[in-house]
C-alpha positions in Angstrom: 21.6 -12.5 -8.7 25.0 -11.2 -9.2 28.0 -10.9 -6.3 27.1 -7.3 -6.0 23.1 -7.2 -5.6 24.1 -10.2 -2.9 26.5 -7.5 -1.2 23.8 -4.9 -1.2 21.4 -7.2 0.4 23.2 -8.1 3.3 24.6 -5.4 4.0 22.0 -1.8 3.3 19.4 -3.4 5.8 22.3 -3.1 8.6 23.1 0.6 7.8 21.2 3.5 9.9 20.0 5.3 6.7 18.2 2.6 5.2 14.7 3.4 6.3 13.0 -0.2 4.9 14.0 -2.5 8.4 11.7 -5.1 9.0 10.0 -5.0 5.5 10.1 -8.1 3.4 12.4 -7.8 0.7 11.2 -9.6 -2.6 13.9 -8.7 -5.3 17.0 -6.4 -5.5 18.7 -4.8 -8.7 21.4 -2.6 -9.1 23.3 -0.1 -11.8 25.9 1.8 -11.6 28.6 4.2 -13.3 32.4 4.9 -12.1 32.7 8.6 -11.1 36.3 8.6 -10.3 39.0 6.2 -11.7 42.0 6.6 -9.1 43.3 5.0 -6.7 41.2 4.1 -4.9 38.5 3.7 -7.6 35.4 5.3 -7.1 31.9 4.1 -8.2 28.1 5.0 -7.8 25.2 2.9 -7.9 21.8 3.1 -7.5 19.9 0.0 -5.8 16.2 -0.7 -6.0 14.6 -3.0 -3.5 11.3 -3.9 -4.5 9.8 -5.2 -1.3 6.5 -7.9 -0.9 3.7 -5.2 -1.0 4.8 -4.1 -4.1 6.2 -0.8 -3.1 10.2 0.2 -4.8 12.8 2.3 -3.3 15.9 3.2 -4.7 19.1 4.4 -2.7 22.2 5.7 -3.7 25.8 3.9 -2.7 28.7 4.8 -3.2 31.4 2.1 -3.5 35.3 2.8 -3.3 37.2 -0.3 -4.9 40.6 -1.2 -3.8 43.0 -4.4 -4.7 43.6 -5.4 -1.4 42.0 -5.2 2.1 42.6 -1.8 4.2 42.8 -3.2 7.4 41.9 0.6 8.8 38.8 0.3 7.0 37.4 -2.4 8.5 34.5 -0.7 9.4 33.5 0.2 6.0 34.1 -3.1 4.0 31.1 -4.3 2.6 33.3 -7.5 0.6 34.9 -8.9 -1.7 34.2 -9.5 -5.9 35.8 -11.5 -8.4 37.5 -9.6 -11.3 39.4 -11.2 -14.0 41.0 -14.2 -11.5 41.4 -12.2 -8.2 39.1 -10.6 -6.0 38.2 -6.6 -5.5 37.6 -5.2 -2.1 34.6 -3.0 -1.9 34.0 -0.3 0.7 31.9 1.9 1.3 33.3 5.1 -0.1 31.6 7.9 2.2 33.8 6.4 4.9 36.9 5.7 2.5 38.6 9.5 3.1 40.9 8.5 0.2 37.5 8.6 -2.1 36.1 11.6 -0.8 38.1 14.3 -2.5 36.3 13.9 -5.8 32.9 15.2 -4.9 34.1 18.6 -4.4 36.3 18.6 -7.5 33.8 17.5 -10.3 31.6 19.8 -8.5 33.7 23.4 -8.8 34.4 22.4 -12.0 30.6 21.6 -12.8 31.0 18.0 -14.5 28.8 15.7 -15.9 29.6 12.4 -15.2 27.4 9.6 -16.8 24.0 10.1 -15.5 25.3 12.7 -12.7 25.2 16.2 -13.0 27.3 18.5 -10.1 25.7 22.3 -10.3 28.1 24.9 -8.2 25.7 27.9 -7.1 28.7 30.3 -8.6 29.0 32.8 -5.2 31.2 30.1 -2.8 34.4 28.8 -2.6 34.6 24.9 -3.0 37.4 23.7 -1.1 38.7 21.4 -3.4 41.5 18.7 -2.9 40.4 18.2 0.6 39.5 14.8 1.8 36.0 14.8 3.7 35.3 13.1 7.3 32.5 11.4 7.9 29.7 13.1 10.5 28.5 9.7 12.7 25.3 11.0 13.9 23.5 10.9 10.7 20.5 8.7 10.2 18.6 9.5 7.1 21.5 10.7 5.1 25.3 11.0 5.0 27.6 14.0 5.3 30.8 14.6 4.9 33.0 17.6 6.4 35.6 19.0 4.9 38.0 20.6 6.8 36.2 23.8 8.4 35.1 24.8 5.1 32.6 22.9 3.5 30.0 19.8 4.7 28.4 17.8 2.2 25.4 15.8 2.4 24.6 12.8 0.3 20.8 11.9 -0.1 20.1 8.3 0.5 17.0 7.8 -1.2 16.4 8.8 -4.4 13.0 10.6 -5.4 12.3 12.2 -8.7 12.4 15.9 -8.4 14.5 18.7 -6.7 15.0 18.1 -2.6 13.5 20.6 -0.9 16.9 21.2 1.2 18.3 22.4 -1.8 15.4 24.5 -2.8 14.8 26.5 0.5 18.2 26.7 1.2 18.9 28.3 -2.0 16.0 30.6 -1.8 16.9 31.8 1.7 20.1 32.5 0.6 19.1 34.7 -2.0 17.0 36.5 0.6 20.1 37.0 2.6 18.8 35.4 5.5 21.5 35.0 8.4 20.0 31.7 10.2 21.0 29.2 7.4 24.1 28.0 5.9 24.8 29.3 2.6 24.2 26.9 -0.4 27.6 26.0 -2.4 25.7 23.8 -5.1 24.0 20.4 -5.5 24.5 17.3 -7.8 21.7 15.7 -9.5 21.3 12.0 -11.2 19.1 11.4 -14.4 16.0 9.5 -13.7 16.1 6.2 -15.7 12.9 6.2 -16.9 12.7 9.6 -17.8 11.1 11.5 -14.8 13.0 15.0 -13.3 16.4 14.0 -12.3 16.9 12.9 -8.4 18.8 15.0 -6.2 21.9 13.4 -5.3 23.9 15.8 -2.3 24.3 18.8 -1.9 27.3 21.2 -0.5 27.0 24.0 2.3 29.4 26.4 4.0 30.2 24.8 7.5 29.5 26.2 10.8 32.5 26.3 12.7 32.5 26.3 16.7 29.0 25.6 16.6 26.6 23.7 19.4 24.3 21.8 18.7 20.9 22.6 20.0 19.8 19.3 21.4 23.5 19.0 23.2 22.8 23.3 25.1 18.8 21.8 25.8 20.2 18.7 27.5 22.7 20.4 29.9 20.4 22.4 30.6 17.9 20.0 32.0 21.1 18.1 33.6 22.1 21.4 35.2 18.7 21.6 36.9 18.1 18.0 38.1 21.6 18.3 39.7 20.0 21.6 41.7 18.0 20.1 44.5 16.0 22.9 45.4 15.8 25.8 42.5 13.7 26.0 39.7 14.2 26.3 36.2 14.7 30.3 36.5 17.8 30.3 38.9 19.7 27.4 37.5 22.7 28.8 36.0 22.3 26.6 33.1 18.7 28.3 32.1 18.3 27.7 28.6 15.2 29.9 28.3 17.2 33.0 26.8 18.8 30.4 24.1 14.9 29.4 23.4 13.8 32.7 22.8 16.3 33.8 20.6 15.5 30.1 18.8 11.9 31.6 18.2 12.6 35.0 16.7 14.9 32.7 14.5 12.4 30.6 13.1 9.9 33.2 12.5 12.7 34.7 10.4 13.2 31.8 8.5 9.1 31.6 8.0 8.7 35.4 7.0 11.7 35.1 4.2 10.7 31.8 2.9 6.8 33.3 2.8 8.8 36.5 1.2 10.4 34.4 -1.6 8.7 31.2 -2.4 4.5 30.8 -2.8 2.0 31.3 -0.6 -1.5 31.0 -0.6 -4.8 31.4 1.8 -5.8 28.0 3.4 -9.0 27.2 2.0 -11.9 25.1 4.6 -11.0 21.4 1.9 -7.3 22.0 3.2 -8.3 21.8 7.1 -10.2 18.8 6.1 -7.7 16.7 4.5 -5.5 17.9 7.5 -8.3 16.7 9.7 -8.4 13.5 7.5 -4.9 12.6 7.1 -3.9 12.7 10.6 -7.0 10.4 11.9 -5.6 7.9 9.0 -2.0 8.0 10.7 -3.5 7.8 14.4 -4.7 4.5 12.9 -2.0 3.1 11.6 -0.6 3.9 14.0 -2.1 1.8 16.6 -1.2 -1.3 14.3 2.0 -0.7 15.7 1.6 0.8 18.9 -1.6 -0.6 20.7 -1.2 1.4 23.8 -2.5 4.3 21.9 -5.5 2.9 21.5 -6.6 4.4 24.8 -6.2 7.5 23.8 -7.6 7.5 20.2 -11.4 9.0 20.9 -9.4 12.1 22.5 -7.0 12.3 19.8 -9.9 12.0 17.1 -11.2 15.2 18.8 -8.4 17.1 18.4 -8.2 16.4 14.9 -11.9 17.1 14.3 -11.6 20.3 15.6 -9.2 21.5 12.7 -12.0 20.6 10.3 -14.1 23.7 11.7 -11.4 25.9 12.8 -11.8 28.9 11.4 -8.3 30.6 12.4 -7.0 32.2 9.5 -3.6 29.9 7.6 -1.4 31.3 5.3 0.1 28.1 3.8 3.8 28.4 2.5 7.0 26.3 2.6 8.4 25.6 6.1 10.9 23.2 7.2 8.6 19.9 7.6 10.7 18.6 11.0 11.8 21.5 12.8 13.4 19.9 16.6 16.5 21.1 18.3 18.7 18.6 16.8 17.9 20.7 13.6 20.0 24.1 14.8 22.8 24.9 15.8 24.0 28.0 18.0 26.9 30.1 17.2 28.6 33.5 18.6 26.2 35.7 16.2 22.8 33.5 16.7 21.2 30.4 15.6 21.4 28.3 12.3 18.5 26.2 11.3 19.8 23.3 9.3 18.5 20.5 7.2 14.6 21.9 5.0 14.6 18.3 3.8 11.3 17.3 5.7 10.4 13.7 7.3 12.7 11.6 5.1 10.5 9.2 5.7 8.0 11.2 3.7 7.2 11.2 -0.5 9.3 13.9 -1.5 6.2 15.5 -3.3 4.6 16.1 -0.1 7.3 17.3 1.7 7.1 20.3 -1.1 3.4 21.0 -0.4 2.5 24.7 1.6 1.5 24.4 4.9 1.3 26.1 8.1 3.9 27.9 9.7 3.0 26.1 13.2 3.6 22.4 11.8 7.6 23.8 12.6 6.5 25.4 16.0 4.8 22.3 17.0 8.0 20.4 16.2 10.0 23.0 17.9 7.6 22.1 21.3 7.4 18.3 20.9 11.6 18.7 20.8 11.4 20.8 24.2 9.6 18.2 25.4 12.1 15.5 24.7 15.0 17.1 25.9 13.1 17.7 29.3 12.0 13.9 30.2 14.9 11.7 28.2 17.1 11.7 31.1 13.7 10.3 33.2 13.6 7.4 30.5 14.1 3.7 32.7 15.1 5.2 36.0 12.3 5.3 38.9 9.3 7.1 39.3 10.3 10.4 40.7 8.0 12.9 41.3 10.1 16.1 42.1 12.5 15.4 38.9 8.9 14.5 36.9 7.6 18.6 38.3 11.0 19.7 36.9 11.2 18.1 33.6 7.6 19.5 33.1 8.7 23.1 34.9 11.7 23.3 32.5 9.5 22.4 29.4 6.8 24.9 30.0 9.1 27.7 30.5 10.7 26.7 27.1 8.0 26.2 25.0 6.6 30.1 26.2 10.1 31.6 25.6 10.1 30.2 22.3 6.7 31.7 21.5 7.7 35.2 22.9 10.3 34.9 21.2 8.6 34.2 17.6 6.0 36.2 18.5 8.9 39.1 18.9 9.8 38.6 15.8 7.0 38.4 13.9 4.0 39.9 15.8 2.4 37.0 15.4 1.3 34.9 18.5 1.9 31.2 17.4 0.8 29.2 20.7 -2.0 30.8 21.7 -5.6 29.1 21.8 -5.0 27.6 18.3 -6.8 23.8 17.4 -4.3 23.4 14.5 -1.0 24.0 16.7 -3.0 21.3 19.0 -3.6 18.5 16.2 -0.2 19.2 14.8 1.9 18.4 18.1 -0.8 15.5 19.1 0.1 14.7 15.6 3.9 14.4 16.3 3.5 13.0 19.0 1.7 9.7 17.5 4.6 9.8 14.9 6.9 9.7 17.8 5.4 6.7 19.1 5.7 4.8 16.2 9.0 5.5 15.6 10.1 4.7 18.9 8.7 1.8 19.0 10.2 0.6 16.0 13.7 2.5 16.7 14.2 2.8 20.3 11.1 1.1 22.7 12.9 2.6 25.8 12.0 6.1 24.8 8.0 5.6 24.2 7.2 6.7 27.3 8.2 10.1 26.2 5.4 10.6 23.7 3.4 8.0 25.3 3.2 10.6 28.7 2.9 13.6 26.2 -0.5 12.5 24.8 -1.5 11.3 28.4 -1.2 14.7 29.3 -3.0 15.9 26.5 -5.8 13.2 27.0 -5.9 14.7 31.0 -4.9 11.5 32.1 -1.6 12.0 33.7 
């Protein structure tokens, strides 16, 4: 194994967008190019970890190379490797500002670099020469923003085949839809072994005094468990208007991306793969979070009765993990950021048309997060318990009227599917929870109580 696949091992299982913890690595390999040779150097590999079951994933890292340690980059060294007699400092580069600049260079001028290709989508303005700073939040992915022009997101894991983030948002900007951020380009990497190219990052116009959705939904339910005695209506904090306005947005979003991209009429096979597929989660579920097994004949129900819905689905594209941490809210209305999909998902599937309501279930699971998270380790309190559940239910039906404003269509109304898919979520929830933060299961854990009629 050479220094640098011994780098890579010890150090991508500690970083947030590596989504392989606590699977058994069996080998590790890496290739890479130099897309930038200044000072500090700038270089791009691909790494694939092939893990114990068999199963590959490859991830993008980009490394910036200096001669001696940066003592203000301490955070981002990943170490040292011999070259020629001394040693070369490696760091990584999307927290290196001095290696960020060249990104948005070779991508207004539309280079191809080795294996990388940068695409500008020809109607922007790249800021180029600006250094990027990195946004800390991320998980999945990493973005950079540049100045109060531009933020630019690099894609992790690399899957044959064009990210959907890249595809909708480029659609819905041709549509001239004003609840996204417009597309400034992409940048794509060859496939070694000869399958469509990987998308690499992408570029977007940034949002400037925006707030975040999840941020407005959380002061919200702060502002009302500080009220004693008022309910959710006459707290001056009421996020309800904010909610409703969310709604006719994403029913905007759902109408232009049915306008522009394909479509089709749900057949009975599709409910029943839908049916399927979500009983075959639930069960792997409970491998790694037993509690649920209490609740699985219930939950089998609800899945069973998608197989003989017979509600009418349009299946199109939709965003795939619609939640409030997704939008943002400005002075004209509401972006909705981030078409990717579960990251966690094969990209292929994450392209596949589904229904509309997969988003609005999201949307509700999210409402019902930012109501109980503040209830998460303290004790039992009944009165803050009625609010959390008060200021939930009065967000989840503004967000309906206000879809059903937009569009004329009446999303949460007695619909199986809308059920399955936020039981659904929630199971998801559990698992990741319990695998990313155990403190926060009860959140979904109470969610499919309720839905169970047990709590």
């Amino acid at each position: 194994m050479s220094a640098l696949t011994e780098l890579f091992r010890e150090w991508i299982p500690q970083q947030r967008w590596f989504g392989g913890k606590g699977r058994e690595w069996a080998g590790v390999t890496e290739e890479g190019f130099f897309l930038d040779r200044g000072n500090p150097v700038l270089s791009v590999h691909r790494v694939q970890i092939e893990y114990t079951d068999g199963a590959r994933e490859t991830y993008l890292v980009p490394l910036s190379w200096r001669d001696q340690q940066a003592d203000e980059l301490e955070t981002a060294f990943i170490g040292a490797v011999a070259n020629e007699g001394n040693e070369t400092f490696a760091y990584d580069a999307m927290r290196d500002r001095e290696a960020t600049a060249p990104w948005l260079i070779h991508l207004a001028q539309g280079s191809s670099v080795g294996p990388m290709h940068f695409s500008p989508a020809g109607d922007g303005d790249i800021p180029e020469g600006l250094p990027g700073d990195i946004v800390s939040t991320e998980q999945s992915n990493t973005s950079l923003v540049y100045g109060q022009e531009a933020i630019f997101k690099l894609f992790r894991r690399l899957e044959p085949g064009l990210n959907p983030d890249v595809e909708i948002h480029g659609a819905l900007h041709r549509a001239d839809n004003p609840h996204i951020a417009s597309l400034l380009g992409h940048v794509e990497i060859d496939d070694p072994s000869g399958a469509e190219p990987a998308t690499v990052a992408m570029l977007q116009t940034f949002v400037p005094n925006a707030s975040d959705g999840w941020r407005l939904a959380t002061a919200s339910v702060r502002d009302l468990y500080a009220e004693g005695d008022l309910h959710a209506d006459e707290v001056g904090g009421d996020f309800a208007a904010d909610s409703e306005r969310l709604g006719a947005a994403t029913a905007s979003v759902h109408a232009d991306m049915a306008e522009v991209l394909p479509t089709e009429d749900a057949a009975a096979e599709w409910f029943t793969t839908v049916s399927r597929q979500m009983s075959e989660r639930l069960d792997a579920a409970i491998e790694v979070v037993p509690q649920l097994a209490e609740y699985a004949d219930v939950l089998r129900d609800v899945y069973a009765a998608v197989a003989g819905t017979d509600e009418r689905v349009v299946r199109q594209r939709v965003h795939g993990d619609l939640h409030l941490g997704q939008v943002l809210r400005t002075v004209t209305g509401w972006i909705i950021l981030d078409f990717e999909g579960e990251p966690a998902r094969p990209l292929a599937s994450r392209r596949e048309l589904d229904s509309p309501l997969r988003d609005v279930a999201g949307m509700l699971r999210s409402f019902d997060y930012a109501a109980r998270h503040l209830l998460v380790e303290q004790p039992e309190d009944p009165q803050r318990e009625y609010r959390a559940q008060e200021w939930a239910a009065r967000n989840r039906a503004a967000y309906c009227a206000g879809y059903s404003g937009a569009s004329g269509l009446d999303p949460c109304g007695d619909s199986p599917l809308l059920r399955a898919f936020e039981a659904d979520k929630a199971v998801y929830e559990c698992v990741y929870e319990a695998r990313n933060r155990p403190h926060w299961l009860m959140i979904p854990l109470q969610s499919i109580a309720r839905l169970a009629g047990r709590d």
